[in-house]
mmCIF file of the N, C-alpha and C atoms, coordinates in Angstrom:
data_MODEL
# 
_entry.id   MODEL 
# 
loop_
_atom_site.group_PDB 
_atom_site.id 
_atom_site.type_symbol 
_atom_site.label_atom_id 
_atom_site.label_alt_id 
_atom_site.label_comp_id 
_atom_site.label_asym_id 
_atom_site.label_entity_id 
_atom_site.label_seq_id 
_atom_site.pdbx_PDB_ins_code 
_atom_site.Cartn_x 
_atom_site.Cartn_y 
_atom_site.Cartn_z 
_atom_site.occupancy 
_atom_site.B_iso_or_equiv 
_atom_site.pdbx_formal_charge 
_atom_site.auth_seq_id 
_atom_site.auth_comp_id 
_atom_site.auth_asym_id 
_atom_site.auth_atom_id 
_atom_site.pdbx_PDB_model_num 
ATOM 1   N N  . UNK A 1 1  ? 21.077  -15.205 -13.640 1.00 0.00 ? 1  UNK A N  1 
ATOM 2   C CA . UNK A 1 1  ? 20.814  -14.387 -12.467 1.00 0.00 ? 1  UNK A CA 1 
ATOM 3   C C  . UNK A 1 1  ? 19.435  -13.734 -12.622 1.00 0.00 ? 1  UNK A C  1 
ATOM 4   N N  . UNK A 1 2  ? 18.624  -14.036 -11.730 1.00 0.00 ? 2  UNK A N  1 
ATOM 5   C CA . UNK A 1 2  ? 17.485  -13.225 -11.187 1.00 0.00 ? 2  UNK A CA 1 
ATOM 6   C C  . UNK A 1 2  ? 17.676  -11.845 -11.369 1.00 0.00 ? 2  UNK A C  1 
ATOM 7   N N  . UNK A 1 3  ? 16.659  -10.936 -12.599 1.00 0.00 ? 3  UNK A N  1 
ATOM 8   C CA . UNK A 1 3  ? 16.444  -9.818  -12.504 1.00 0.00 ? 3  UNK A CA 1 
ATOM 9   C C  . UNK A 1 3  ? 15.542  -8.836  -11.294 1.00 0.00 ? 3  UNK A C  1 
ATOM 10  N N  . UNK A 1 4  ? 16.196  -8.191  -10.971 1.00 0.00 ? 4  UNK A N  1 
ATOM 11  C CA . UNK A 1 4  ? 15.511  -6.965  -9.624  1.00 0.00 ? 4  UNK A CA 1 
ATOM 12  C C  . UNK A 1 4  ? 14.483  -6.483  -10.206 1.00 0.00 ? 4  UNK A C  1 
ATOM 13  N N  . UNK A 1 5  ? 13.062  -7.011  -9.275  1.00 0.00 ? 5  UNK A N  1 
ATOM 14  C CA . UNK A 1 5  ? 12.142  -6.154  -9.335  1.00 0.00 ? 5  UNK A CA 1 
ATOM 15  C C  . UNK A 1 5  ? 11.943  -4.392  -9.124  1.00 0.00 ? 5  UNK A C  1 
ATOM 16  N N  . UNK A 1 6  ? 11.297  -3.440  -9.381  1.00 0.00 ? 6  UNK A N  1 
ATOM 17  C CA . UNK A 1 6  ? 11.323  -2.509  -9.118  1.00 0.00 ? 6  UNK A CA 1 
ATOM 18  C C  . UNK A 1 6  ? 10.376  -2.564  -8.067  1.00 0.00 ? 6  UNK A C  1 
ATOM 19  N N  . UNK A 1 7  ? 11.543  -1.360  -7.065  1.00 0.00 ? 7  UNK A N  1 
ATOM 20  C CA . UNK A 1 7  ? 10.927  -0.921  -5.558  1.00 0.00 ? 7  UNK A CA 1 
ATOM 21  C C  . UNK A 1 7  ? 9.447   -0.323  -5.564  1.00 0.00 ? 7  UNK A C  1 
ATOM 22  N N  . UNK A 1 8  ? 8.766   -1.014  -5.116  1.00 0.00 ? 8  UNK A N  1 
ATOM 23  C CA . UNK A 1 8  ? 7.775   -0.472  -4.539  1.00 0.00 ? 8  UNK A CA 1 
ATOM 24  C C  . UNK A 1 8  ? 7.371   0.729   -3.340  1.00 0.00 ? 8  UNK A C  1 
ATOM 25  N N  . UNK A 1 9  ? 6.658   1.043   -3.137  1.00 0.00 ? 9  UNK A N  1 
ATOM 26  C CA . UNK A 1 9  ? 6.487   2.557   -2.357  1.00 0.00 ? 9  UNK A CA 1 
ATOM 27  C C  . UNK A 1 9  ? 6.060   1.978   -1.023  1.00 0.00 ? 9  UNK A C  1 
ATOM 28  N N  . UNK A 1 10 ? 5.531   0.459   -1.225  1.00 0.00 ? 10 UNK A N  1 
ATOM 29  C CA . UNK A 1 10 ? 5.454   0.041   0.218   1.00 0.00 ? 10 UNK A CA 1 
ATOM 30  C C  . UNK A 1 10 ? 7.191   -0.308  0.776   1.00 0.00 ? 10 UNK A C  1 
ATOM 31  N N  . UNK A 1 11 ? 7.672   -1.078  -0.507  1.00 0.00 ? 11 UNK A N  1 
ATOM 32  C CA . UNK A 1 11 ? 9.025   -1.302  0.092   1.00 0.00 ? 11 UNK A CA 1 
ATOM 33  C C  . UNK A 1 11 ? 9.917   0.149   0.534   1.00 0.00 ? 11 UNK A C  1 
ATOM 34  N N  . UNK A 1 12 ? 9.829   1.153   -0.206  1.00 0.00 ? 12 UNK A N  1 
ATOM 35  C CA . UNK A 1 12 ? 10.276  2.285   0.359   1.00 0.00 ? 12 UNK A CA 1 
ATOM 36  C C  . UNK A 1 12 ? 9.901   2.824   1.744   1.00 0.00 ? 12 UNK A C  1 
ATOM 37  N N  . UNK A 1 13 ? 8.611   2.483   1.860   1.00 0.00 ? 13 UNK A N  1 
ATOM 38  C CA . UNK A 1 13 ? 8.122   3.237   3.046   1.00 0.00 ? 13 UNK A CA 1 
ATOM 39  C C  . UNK A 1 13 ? 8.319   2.403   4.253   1.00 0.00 ? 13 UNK A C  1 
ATOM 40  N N  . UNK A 1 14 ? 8.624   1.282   4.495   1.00 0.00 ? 14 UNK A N  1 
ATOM 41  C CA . UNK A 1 14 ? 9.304   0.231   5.128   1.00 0.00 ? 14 UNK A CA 1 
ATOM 42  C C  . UNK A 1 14 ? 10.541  0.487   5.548   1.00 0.00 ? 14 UNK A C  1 
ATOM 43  N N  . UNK A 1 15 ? 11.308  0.334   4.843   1.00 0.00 ? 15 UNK A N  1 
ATOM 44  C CA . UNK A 1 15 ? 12.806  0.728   4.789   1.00 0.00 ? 15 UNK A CA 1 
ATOM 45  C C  . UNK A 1 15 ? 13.082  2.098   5.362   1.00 0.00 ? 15 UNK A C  1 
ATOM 46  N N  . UNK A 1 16 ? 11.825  2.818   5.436   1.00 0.00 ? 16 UNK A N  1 
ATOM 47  C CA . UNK A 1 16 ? 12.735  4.442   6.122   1.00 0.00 ? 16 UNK A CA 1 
ATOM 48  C C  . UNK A 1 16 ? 11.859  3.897   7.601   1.00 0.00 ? 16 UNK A C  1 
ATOM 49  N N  . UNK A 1 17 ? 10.630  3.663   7.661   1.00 0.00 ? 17 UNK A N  1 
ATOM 50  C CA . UNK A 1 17 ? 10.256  3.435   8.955   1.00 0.00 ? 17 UNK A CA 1 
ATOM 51  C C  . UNK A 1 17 ? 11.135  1.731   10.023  1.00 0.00 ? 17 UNK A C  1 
ATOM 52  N N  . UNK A 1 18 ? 11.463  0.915   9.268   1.00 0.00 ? 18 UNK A N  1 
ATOM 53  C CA . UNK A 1 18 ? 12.076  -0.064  10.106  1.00 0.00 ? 18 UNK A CA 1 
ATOM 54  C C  . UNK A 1 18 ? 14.060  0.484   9.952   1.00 0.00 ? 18 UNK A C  1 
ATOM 55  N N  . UNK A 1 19 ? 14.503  -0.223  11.441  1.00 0.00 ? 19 UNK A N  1 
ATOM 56  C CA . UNK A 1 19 ? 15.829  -0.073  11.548  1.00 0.00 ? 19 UNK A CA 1 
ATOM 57  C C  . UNK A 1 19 ? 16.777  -0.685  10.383  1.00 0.00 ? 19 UNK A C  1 
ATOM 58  N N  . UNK A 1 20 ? 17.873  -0.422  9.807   1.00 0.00 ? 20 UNK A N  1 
ATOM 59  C CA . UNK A 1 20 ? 18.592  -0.630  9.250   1.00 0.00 ? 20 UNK A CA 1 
ATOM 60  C C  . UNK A 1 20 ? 18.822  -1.925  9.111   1.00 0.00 ? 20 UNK A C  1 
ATOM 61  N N  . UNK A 1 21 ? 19.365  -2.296  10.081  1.00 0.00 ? 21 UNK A N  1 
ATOM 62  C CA . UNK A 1 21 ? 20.053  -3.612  10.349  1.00 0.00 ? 21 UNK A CA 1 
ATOM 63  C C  . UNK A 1 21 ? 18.795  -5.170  10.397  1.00 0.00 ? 21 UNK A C  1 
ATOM 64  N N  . UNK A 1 22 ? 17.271  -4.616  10.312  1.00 0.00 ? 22 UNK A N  1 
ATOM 65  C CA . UNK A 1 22 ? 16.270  -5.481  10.450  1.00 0.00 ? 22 UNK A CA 1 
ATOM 66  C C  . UNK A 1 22 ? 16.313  -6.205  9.383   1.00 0.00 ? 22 UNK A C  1 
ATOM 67  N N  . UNK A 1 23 ? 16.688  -6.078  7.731   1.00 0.00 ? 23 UNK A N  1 
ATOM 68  C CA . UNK A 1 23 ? 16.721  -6.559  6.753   1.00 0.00 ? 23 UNK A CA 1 
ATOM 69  C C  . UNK A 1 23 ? 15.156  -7.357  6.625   1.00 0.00 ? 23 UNK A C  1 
ATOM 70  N N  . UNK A 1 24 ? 14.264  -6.638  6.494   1.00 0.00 ? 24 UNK A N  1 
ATOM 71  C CA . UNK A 1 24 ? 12.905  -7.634  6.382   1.00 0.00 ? 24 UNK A CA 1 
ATOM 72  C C  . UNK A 1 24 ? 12.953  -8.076  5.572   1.00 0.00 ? 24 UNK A C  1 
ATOM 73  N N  . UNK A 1 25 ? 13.318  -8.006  3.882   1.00 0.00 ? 25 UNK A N  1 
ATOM 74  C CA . UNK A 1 25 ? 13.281  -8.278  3.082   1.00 0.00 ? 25 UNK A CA 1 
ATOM 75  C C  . UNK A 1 25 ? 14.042  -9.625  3.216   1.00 0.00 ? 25 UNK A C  1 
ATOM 76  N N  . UNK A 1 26 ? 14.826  -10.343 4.175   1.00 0.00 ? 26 UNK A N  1 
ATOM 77  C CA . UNK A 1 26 ? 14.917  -11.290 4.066   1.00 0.00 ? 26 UNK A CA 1 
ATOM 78  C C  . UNK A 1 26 ? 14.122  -12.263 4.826   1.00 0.00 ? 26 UNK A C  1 
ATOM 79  N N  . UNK A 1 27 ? 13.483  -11.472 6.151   1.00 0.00 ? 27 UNK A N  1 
ATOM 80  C CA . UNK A 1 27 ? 13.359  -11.877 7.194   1.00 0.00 ? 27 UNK A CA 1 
ATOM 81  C C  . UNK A 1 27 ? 11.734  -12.749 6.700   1.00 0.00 ? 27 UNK A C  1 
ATOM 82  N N  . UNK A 1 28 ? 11.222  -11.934 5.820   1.00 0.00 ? 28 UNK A N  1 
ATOM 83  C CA . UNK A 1 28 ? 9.987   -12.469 5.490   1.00 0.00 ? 28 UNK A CA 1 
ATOM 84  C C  . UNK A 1 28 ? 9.997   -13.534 4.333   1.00 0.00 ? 28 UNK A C  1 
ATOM 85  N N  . UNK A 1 29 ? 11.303  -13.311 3.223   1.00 0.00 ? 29 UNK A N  1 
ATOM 86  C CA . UNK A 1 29 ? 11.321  -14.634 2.634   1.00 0.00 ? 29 UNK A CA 1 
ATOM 87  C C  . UNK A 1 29 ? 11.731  -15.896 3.551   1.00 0.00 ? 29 UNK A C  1 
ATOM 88  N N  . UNK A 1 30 ? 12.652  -15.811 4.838   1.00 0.00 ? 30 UNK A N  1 
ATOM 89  C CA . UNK A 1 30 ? 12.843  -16.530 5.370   1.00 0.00 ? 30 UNK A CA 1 
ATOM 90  C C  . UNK A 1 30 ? 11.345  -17.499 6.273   1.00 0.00 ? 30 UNK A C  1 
ATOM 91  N N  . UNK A 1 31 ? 10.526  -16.759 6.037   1.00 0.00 ? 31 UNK A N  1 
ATOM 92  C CA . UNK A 1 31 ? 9.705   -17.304 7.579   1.00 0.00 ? 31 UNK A CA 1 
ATOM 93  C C  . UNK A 1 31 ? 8.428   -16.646 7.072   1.00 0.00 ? 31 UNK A C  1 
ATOM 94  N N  . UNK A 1 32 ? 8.008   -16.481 5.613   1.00 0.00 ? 32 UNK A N  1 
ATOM 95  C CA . UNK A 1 32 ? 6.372   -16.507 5.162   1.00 0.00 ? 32 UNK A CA 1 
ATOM 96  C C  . UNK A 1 32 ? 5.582   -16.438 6.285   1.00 0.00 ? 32 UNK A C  1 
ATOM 97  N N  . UNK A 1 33 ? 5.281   -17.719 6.748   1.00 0.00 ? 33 UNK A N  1 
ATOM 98  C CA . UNK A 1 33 ? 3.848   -18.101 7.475   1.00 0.00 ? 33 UNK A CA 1 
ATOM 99  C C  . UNK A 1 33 ? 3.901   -16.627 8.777   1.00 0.00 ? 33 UNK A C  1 
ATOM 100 N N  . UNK A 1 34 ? 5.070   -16.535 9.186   1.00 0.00 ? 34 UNK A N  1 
ATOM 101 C CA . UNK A 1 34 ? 4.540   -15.868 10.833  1.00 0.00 ? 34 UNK A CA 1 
ATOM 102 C C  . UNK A 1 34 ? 4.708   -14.590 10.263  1.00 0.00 ? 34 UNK A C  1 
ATOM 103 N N  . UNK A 1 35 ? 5.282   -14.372 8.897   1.00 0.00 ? 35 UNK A N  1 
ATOM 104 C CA . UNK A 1 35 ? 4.622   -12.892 8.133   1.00 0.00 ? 35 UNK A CA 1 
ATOM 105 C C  . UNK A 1 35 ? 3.841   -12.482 7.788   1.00 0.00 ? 35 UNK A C  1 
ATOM 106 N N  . UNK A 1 36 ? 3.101   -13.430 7.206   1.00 0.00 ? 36 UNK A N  1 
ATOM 107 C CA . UNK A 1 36 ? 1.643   -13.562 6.799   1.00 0.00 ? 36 UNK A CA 1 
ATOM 108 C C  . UNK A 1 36 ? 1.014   -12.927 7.588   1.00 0.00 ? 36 UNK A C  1 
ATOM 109 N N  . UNK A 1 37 ? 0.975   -13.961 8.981   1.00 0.00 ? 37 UNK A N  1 
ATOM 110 C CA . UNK A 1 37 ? 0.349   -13.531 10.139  1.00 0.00 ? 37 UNK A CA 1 
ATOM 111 C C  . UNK A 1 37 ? 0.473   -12.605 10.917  1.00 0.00 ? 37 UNK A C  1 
ATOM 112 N N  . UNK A 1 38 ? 1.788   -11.868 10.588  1.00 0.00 ? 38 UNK A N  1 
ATOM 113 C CA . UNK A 1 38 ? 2.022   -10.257 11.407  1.00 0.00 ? 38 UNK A CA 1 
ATOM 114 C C  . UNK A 1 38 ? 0.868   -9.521  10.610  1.00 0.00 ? 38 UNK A C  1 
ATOM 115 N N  . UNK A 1 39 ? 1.619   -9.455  9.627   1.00 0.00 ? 39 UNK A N  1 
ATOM 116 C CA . UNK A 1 39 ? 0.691   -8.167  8.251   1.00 0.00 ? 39 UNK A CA 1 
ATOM 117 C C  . UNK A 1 39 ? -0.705  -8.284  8.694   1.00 0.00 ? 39 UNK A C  1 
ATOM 118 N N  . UNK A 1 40 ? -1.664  -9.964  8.620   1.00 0.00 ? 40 UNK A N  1 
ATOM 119 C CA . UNK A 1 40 ? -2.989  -9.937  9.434   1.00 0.00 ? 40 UNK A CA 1 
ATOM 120 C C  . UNK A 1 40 ? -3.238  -8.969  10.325  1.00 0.00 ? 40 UNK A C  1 
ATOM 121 N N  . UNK A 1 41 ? -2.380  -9.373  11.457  1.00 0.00 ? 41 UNK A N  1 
ATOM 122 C CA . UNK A 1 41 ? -2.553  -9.137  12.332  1.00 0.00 ? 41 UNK A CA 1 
ATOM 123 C C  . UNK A 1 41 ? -2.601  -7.511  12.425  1.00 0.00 ? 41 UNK A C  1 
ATOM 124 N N  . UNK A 1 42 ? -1.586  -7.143  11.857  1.00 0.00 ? 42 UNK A N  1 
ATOM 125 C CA . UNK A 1 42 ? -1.236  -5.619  11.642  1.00 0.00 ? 42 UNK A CA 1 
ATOM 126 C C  . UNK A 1 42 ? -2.856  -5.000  10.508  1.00 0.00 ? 42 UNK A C  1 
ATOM 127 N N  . UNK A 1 43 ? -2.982  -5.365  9.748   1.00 0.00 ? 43 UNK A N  1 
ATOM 128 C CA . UNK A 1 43 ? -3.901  -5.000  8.888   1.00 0.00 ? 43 UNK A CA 1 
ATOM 129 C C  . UNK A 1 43 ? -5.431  -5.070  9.710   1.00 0.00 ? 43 UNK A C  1 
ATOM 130 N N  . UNK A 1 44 ? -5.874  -6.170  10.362  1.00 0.00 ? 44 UNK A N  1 
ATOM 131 C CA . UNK A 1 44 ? -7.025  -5.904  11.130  1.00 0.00 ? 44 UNK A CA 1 
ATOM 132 C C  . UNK A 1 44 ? -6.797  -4.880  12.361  1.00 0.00 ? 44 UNK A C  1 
ATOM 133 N N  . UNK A 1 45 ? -5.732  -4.800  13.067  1.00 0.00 ? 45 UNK A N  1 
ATOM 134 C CA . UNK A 1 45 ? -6.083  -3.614  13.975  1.00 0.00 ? 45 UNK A CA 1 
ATOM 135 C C  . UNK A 1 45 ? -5.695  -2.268  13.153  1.00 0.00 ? 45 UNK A C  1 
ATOM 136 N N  . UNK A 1 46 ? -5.166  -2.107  12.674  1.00 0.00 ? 46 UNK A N  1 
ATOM 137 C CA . UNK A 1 46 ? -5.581  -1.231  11.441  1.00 0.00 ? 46 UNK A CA 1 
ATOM 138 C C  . UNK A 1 46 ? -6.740  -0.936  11.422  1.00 0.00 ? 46 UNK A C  1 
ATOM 139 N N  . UNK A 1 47 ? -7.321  -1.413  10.768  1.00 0.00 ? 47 UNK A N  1 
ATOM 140 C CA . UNK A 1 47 ? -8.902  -1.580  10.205  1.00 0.00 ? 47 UNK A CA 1 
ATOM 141 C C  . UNK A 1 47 ? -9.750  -1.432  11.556  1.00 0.00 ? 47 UNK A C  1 
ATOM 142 N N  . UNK A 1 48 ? -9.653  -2.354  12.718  1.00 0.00 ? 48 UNK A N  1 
ATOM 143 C CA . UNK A 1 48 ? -10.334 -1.624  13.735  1.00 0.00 ? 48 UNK A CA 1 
ATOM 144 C C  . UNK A 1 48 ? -10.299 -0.465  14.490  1.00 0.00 ? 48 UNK A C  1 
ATOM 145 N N  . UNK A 1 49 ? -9.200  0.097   14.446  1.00 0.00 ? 49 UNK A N  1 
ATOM 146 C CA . UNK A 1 49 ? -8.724  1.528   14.965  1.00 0.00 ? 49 UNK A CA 1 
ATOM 147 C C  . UNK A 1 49 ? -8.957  2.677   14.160  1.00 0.00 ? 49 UNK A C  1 
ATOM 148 N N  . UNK A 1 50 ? -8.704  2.243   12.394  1.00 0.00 ? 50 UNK A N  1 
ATOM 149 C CA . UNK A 1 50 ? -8.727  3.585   11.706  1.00 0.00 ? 50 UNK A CA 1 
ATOM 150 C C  . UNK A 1 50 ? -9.801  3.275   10.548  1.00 0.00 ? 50 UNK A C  1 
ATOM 151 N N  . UNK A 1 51 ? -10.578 2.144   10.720  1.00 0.00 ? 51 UNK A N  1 
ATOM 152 C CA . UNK A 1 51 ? -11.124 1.642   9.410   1.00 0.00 ? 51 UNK A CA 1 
ATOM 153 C C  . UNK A 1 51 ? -12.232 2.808   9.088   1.00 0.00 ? 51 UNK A C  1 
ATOM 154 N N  . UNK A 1 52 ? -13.200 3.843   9.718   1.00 0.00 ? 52 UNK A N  1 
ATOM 155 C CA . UNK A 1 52 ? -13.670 4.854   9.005   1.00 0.00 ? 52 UNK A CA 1 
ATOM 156 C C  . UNK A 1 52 ? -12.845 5.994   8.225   1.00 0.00 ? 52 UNK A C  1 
ATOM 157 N N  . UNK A 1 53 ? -11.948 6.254   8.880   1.00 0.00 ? 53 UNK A N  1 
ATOM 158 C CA . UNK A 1 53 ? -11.247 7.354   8.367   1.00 0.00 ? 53 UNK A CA 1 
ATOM 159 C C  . UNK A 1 53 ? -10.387 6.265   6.786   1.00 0.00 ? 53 UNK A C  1 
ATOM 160 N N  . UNK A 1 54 ? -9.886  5.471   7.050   1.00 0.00 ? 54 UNK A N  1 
ATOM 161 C CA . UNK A 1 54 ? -9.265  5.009   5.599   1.00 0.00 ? 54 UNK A CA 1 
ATOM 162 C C  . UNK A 1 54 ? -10.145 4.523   4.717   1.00 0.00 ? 54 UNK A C  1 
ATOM 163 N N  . UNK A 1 55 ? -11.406 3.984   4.900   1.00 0.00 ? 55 UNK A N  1 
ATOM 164 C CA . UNK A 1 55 ? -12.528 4.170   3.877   1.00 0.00 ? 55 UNK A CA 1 
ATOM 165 C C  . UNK A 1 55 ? -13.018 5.366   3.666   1.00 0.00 ? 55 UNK A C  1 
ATOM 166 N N  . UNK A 1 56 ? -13.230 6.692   4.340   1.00 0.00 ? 56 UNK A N  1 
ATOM 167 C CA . UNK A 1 56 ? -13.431 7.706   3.771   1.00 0.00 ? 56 UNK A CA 1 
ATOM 168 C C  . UNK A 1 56 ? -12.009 8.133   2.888   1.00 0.00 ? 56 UNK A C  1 
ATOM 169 N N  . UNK A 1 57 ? -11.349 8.135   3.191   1.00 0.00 ? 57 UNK A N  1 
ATOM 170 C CA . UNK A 1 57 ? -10.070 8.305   2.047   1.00 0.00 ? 57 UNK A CA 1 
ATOM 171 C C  . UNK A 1 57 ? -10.397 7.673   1.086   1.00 0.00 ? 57 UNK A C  1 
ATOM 172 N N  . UNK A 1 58 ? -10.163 6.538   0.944   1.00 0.00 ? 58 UNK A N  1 
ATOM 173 C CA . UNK A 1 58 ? -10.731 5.313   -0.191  1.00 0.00 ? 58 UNK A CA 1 
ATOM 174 C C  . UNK A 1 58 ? -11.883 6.112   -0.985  1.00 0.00 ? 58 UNK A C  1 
ATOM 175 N N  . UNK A 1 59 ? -12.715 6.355   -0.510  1.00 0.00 ? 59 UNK A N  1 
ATOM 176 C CA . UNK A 1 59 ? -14.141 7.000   -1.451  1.00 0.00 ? 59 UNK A CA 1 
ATOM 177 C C  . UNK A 1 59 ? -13.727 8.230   -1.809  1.00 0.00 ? 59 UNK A C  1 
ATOM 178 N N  . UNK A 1 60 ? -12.852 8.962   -1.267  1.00 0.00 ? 60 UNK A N  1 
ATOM 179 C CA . UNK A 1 60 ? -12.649 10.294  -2.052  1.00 0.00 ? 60 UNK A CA 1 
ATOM 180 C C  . UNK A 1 60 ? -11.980 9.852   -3.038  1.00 0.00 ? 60 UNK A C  1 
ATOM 181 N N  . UNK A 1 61 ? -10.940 8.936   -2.677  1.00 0.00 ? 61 UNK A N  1 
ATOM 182 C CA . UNK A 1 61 ? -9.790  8.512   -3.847  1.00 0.00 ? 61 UNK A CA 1 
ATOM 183 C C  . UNK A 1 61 ? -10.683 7.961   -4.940  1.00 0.00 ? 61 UNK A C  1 
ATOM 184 N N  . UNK A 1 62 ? -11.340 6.550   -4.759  1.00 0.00 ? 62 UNK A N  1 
ATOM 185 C CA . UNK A 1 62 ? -12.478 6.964   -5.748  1.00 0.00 ? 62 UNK A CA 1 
ATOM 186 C C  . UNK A 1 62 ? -13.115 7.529   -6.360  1.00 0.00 ? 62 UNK A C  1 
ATOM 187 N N  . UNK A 1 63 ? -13.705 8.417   -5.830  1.00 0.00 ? 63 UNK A N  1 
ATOM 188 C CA . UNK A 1 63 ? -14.648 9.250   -6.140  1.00 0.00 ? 63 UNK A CA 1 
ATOM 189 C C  . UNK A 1 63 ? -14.049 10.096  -7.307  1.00 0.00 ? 63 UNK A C  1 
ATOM 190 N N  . UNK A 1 64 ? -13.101 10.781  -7.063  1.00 0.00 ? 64 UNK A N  1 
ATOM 191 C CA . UNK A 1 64 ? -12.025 11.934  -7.746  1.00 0.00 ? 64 UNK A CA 1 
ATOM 192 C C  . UNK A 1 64 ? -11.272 10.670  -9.107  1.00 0.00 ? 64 UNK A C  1 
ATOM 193 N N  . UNK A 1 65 ? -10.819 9.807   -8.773  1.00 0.00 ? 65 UNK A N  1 
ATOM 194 C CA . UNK A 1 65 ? -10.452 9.106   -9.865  1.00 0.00 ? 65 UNK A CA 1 
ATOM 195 C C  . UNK A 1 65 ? -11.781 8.720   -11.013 1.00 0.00 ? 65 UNK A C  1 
ATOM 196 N N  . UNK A 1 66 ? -13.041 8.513   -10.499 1.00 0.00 ? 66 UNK A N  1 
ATOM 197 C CA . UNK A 1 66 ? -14.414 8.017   -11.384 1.00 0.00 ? 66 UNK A CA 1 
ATOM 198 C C  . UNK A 1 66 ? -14.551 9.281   -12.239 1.00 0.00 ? 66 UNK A C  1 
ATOM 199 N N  . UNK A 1 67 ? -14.523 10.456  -11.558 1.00 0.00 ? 67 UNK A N  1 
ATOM 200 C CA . UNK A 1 67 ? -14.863 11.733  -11.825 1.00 0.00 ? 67 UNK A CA 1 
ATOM 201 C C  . UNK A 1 67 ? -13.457 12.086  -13.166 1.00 0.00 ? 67 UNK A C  1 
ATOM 202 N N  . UNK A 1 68 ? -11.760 12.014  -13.110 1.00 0.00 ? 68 UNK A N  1 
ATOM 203 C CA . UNK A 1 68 ? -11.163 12.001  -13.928 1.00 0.00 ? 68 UNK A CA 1 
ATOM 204 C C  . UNK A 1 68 ? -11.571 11.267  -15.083 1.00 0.00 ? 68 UNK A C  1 
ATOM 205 N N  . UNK A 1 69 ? -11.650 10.357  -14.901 1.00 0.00 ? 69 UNK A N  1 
ATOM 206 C CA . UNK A 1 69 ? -12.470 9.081   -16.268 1.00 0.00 ? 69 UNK A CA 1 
ATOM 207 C C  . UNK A 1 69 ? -13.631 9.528   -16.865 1.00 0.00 ? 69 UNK A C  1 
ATOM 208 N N  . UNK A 1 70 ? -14.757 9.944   -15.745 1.00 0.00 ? 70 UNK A N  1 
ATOM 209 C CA . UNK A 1 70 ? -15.548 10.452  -16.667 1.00 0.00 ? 70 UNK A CA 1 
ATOM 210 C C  . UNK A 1 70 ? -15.352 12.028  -17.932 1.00 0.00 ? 70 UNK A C  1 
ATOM 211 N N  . UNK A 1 71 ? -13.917 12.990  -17.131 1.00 0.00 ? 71 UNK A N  1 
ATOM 212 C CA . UNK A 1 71 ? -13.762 14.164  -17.937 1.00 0.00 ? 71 UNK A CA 1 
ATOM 213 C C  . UNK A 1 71 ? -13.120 13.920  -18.961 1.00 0.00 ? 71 UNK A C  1 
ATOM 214 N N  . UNK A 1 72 ? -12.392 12.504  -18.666 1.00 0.00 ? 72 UNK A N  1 
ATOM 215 C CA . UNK A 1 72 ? -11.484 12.422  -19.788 1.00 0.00 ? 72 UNK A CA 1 
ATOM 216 C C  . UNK A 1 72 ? -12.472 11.560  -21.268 1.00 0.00 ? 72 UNK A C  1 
ATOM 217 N N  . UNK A 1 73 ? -13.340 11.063  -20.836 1.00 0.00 ? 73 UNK A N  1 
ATOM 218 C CA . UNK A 1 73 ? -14.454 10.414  -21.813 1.00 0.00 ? 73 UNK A CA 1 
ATOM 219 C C  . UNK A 1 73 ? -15.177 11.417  -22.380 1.00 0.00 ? 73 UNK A C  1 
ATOM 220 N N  . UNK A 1 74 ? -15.584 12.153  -21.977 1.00 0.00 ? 74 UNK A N  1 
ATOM 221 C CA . UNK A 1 74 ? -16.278 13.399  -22.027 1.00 0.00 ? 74 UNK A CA 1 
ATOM 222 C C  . UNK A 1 74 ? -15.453 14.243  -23.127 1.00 0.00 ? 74 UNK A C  1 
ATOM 223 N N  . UNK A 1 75 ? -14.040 14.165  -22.874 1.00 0.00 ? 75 UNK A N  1 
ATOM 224 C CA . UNK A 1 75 ? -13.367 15.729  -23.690 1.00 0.00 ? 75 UNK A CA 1 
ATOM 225 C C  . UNK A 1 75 ? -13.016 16.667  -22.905 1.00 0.00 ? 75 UNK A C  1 
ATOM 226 N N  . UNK A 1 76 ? -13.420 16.719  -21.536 1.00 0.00 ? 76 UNK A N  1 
ATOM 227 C CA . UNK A 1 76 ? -13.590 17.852  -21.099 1.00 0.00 ? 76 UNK A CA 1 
ATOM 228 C C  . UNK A 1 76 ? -12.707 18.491  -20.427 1.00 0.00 ? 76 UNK A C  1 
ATOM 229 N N  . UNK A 1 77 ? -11.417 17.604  -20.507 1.00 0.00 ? 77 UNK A N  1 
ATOM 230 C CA . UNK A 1 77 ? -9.901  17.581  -19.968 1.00 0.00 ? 77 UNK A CA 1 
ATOM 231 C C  . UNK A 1 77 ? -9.392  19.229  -20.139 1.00 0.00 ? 77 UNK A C  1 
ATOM 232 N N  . UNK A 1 78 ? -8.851  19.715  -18.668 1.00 0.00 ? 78 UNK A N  1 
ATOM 233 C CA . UNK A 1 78 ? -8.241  21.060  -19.100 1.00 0.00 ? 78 UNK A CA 1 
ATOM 234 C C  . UNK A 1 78 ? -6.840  21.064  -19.109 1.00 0.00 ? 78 UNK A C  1 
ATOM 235 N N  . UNK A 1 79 ? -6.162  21.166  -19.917 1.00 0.00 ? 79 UNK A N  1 
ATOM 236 C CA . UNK A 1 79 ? -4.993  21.331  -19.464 1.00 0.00 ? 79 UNK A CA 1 
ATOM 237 C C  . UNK A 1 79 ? -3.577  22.791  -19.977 1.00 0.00 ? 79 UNK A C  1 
# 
């Protein structure tokens, strides 16, 4: 028997936003290709609607993670 992966936070966050009874988790092993092509599809208007604001997120998230690495190379860790 196939061991269970551990849930992911996308799979969590899925599961509270889609209905119960949708079972994606099968729906997309069942039928790949036109999943593929939702998520596309979903991911570029994404990106055209919110793509400044989630690259400025992105660069802070960066930014603040480069900045941890460098304190922690440094020594300079407070804790």
């Amino acid at each position: 028997m196939a061991k269970a992966l551990p849930r992911s936070v996308v799979d969590e966050m899925l599961d509270e936003l889609l209905p119960e009874q949708l079972e994606w988790e099968r729906k997309v092993r069942s039928y790949p290709v036109p999943a593929l092509l939702l998520a596309a599809a979903g991911g570029f208007l994404l990106a055209y609607m919110r793509g400044p604001a989630i690259i400025a997120a992105l660069s802070t998230l960066a930014t603040a993670q480069l900045a941890d690495s460098v304190r922690d190379a440094l020594g300079e860790r407070l804790h």
